[in-house]
C-alpha positions as CSV (number, residue, x, y, z in Angstrom):
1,X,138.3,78.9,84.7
2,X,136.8,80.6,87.6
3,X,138.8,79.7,90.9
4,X,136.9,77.9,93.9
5,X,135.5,79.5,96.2
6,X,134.2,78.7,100.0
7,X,131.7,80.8,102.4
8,X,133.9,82.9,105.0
9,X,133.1,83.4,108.6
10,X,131.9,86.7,107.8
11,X,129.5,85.9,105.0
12,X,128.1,83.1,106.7
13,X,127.0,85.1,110.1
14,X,125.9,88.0,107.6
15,X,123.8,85.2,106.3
16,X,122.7,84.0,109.4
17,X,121.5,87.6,110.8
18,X,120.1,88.2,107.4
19,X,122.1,91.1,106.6
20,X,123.3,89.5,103.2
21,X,123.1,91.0,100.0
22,X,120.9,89.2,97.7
23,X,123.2,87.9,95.2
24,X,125.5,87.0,97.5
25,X,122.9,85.5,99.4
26,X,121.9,83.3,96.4
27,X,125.5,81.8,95.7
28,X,125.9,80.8,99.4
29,X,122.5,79.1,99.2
30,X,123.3,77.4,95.6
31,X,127.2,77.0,96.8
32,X,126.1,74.7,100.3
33,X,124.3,72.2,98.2
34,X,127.4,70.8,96.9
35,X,129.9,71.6,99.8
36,X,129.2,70.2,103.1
37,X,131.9,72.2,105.0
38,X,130.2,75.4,104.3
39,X,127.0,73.6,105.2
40,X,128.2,73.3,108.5
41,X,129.4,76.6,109.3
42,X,126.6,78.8,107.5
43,X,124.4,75.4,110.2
44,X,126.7,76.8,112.8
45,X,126.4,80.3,112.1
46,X,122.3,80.1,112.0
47,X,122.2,77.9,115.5
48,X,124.2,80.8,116.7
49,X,121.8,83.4,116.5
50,X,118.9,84.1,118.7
51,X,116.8,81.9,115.8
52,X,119.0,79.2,116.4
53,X,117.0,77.5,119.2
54,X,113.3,77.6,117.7
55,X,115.0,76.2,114.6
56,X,116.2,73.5,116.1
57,X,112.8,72.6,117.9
58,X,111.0,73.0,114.6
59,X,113.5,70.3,113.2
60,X,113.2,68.1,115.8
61,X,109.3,68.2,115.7
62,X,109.0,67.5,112.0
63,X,111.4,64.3,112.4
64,X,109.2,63.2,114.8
65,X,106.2,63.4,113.0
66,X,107.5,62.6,109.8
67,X,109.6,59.7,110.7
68,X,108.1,59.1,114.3
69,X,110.0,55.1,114.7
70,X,113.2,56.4,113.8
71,X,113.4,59.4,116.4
72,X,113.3,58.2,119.9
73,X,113.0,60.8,122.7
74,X,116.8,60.7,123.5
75,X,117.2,61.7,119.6
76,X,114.8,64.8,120.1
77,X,116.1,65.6,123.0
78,X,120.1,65.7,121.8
79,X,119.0,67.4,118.2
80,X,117.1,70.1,120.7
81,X,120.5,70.9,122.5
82,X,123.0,70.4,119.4
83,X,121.4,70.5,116.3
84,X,122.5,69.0,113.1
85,X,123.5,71.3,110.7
86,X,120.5,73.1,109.2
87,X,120.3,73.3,105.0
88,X,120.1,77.0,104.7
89,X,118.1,77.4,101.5
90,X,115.6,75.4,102.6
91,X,115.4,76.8,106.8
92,X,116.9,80.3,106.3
93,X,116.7,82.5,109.2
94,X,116.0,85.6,106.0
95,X,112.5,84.1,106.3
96,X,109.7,83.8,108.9
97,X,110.3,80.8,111.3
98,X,107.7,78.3,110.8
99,X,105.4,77.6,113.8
100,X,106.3,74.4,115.1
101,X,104.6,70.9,114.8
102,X,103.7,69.4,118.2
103,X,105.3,65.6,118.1
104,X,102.9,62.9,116.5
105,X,100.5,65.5,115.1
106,X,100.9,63.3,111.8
107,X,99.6,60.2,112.0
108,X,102.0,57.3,110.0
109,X,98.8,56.2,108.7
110,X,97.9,59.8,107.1
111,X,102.0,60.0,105.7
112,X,101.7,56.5,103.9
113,X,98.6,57.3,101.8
114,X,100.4,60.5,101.1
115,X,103.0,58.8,99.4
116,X,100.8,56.5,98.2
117,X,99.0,59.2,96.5
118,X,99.3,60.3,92.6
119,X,101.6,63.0,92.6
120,X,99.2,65.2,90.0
121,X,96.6,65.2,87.1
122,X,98.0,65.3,83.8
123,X,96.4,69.0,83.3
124,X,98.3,70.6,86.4
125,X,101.7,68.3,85.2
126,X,101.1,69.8,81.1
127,X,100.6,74.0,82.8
128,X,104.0,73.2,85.2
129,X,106.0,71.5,81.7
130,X,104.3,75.2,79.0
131,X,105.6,77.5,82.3
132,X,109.3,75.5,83.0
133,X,109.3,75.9,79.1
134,X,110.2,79.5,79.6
135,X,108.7,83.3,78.7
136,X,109.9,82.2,75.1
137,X,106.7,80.0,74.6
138,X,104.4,82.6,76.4
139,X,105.5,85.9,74.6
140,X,106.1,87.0,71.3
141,X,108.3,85.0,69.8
142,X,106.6,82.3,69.4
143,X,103.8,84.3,67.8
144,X,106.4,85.7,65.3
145,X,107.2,82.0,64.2
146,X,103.5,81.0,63.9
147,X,102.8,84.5,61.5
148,X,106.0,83.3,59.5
149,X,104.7,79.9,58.9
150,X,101.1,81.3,57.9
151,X,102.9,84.2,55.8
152,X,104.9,81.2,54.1
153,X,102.0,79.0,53.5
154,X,99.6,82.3,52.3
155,X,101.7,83.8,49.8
156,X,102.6,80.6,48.4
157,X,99.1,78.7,47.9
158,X,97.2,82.4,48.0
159,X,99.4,84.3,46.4
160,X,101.0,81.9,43.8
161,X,104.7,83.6,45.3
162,X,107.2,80.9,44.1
163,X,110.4,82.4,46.1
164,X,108.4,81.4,49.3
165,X,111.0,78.3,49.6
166,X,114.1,79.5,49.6
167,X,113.0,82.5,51.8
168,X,112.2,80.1,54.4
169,X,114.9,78.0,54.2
170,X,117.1,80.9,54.5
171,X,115.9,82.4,57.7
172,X,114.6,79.0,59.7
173,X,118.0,78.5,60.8
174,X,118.3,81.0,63.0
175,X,114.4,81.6,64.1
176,X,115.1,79.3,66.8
177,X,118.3,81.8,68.3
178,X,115.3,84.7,69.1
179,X,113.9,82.2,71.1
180,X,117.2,81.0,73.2
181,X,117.6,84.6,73.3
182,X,114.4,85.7,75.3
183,X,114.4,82.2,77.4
184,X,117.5,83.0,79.8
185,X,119.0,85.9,81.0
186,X,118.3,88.8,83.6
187,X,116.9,90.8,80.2
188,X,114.4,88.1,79.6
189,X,113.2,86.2,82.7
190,X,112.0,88.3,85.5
191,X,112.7,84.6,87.6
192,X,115.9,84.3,86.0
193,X,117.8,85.2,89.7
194,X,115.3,82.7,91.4
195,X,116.1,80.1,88.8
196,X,120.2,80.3,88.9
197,X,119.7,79.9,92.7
198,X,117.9,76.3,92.4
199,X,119.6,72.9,91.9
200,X,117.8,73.0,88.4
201,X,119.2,76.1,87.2
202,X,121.6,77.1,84.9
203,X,122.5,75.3,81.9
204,X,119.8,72.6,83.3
205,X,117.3,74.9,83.0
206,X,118.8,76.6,79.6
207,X,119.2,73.3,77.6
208,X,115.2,72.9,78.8
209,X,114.0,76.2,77.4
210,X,116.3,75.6,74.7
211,X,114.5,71.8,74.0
212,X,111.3,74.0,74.3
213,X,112.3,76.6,71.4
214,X,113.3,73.7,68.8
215,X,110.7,71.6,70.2
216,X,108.2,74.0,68.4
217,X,110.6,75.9,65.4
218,X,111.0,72.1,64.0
219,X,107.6,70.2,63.4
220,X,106.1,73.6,62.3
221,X,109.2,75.2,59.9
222,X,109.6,71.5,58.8
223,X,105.7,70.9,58.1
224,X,105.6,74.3,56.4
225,X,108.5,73.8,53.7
226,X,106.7,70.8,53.0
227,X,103.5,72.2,52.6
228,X,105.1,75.1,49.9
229,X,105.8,74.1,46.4
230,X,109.4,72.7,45.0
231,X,111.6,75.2,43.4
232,X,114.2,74.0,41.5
233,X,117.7,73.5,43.1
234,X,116.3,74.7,46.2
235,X,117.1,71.9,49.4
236,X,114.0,70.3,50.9
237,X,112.3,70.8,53.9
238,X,113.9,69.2,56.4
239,X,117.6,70.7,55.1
240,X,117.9,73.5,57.8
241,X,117.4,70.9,60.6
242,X,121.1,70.5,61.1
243,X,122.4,73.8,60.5
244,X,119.8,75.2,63.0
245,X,120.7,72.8,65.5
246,X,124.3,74.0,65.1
247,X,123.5,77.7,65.3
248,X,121.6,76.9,68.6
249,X,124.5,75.0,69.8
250,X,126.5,77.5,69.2
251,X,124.2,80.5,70.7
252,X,124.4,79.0,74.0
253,X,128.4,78.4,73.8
254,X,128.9,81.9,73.2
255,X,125.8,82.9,75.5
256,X,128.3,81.6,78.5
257,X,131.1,84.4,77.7
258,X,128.7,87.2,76.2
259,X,125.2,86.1,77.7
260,X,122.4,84.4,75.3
261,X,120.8,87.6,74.1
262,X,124.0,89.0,72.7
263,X,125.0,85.6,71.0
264,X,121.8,85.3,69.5
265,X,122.5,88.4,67.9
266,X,125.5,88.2,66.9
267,X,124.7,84.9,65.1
268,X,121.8,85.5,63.4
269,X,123.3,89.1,62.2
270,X,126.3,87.0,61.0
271,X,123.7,84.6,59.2
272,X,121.9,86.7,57.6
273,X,124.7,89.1,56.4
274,X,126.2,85.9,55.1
275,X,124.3,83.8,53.7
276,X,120.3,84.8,53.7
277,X,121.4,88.3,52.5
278,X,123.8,88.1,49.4
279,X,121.6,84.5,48.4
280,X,118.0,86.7,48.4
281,X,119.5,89.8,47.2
282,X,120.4,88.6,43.7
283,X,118.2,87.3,41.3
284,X,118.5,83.5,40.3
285,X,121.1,83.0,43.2
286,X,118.4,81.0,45.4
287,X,120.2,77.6,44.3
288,X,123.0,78.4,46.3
289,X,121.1,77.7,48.9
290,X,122.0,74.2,48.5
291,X,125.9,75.1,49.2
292,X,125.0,76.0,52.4
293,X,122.7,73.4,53.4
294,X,122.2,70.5,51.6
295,X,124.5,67.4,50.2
296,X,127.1,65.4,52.2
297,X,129.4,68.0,52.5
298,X,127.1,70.8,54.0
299,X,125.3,68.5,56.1
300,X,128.5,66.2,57.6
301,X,130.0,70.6,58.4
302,X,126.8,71.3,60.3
303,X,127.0,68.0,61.9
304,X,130.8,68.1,63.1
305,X,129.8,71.7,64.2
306,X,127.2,70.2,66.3
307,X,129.7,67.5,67.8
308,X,132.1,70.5,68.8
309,X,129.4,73.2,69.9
310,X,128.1,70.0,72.1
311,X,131.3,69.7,73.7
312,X,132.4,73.2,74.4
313,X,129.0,73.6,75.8
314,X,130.0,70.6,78.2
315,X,133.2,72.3,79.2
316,X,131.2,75.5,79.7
317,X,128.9,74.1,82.1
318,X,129.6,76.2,85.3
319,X,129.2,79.5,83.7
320,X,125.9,79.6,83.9
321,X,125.9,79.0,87.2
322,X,126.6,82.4,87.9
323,X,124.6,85.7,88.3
324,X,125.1,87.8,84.9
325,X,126.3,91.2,86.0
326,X,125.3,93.2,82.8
């Protein structure tokens, strides 16, 4: 386990005069939301520089305006000479100060029917959902599953291909992993530093994306094995549910020591080596597929293997709260 860690003196005026590196920047920001000593000594650093002062009047303003019956003049007045301490991610002195909002400017009037208001159309809520989703449902991944699912359907109902099913079944398992792969990660997400600094990030944001991937891999895989014909001995279509569930799982337990892109492929090698390979390179050897992923046994595996993958992920929580370095 990685050993705790508090902001030093040195850090937090570095902070404060924005000299800062940007990484190290970040964890201070993401480390102060949870630690309220360090809040109050990167505050105390901030109020000490020359930025201090118009900080604290910009503060003071919006509590008056915002809140105008709960600040009295004696309030704004004390706040101006000593000011509370300051959350840095959200006033940082590494940004331009905000001009400040003259006292009553808001009316309490004009704040009510703001909160009164709807907080957004169903259109605007639906584009913010697709975009927290991840680059995995706006790149090519997801058009890679969508040409396997009409591949499947065309060479089985066009073509008259009967080994359709059991090629699909073979590979859906692990279709999901390309998409945890290019969902998180410095590799894949050109926001990914952004998003590790929010409260939402890490394995928040992960398990999200990750929702996303099987949120589209399982109604269409699913509705595609049962669109092709039976074969017989082959499992049906809902048979790599489990086992792709568990291969995700897993992904993203090994993603926390290796990084997501690198478990994903390492897993879906080790998959396909495995299992897809030796049961679609021999003729007649499709039933085997059943070994793998059908009947009580198979299925009670993959689901004890979800059980335990859920709970190292649990235990491996933190990880992802930090910056990867490769």
């Amino acid at each position: 386990m990685t050993a705790p860690w508090h902001v030093t003196e040195a850090l937090a005026t570095r902070y404060a005069r924005g000299a800062a590196p940007e990484p190290d920047a970040w964890s201070l920001e993401r480390h102060v939301e949870t630690c309220t000593a360090c809040a109050s000594r990167v505050s105390a650093a901030v109020a000490a520089t020359p930025a201090g002062p118009a900080l604290a009047h910009v503060r003071s303003a919006l509590l008056a305006a915002v809140r105008p019956e709960e600040v009295s003049p004696e309030a704004v007045r004390h706040q101006a000479v000593s000011p509370q301490p300051v959350r840095p991610h959200v006033v940082s002195p590494q940004a331009p100060v905000p001009v400040p909002v003259p006292v009553g400017a808001v009316p309490a009037g004009a704040v009510a029917a703001r909160r009164r208001r709807p907080t957004g159309t169903p259109g605007p809520r639906l584009a913010r959902m697709v975009w927290a989703a991840g680059p995995a449902l706006r790149g090519a991944w997801l058009v890679a599953v969508l040409v396997v699912v009409a591949a499947a359907v065309g060479l089985a109902h066009g073509a008259g291909f009967q080994g359709v099913r059991p090629v699909l079944l073979a590979v859906a398992p692990v279709l999901p992993l390309g998409g945890v792969a290019v969902s998180y990660g410095r590799h894949a997400d050109p926001m990914y530093e952004i998003g590790v600094a929010t409260p939402s990030g890490g394995l928040r944001l992960l398990l999200t994306r990750a929702a996303a991937v099987l949120g589209v891999c399982v109604p269409l895989l699913t509705a595609a094995g049962a669109l092709l014909p039976p074969v017989t001995g082959v499992p049906g279509a809902a048979a790599w549910l489990l086992p792709g569930l568990a291969l995700t799982l897993a992904t993203l337990v090994l993603g926390s020591f290796v990084g997501c892109r690198a478990a994903a492929a390492t897993l879906t090698g080790g998959w396909l080596l495995a299992v897809a390979g030796p049961v679609l390179g021999r003729p007649g050897a499709t039933g085997e597929l059943a070994r793998y992923l059908s009947g009580p046994a198979a299925q009670g595996g993959w689901a004890a293997a979800v059980v335990l993958c859920g709970c190292l992920l649990a235990l491996r929580r933190r990880s992802f709260d930090r910056l990867e370095t490769s």
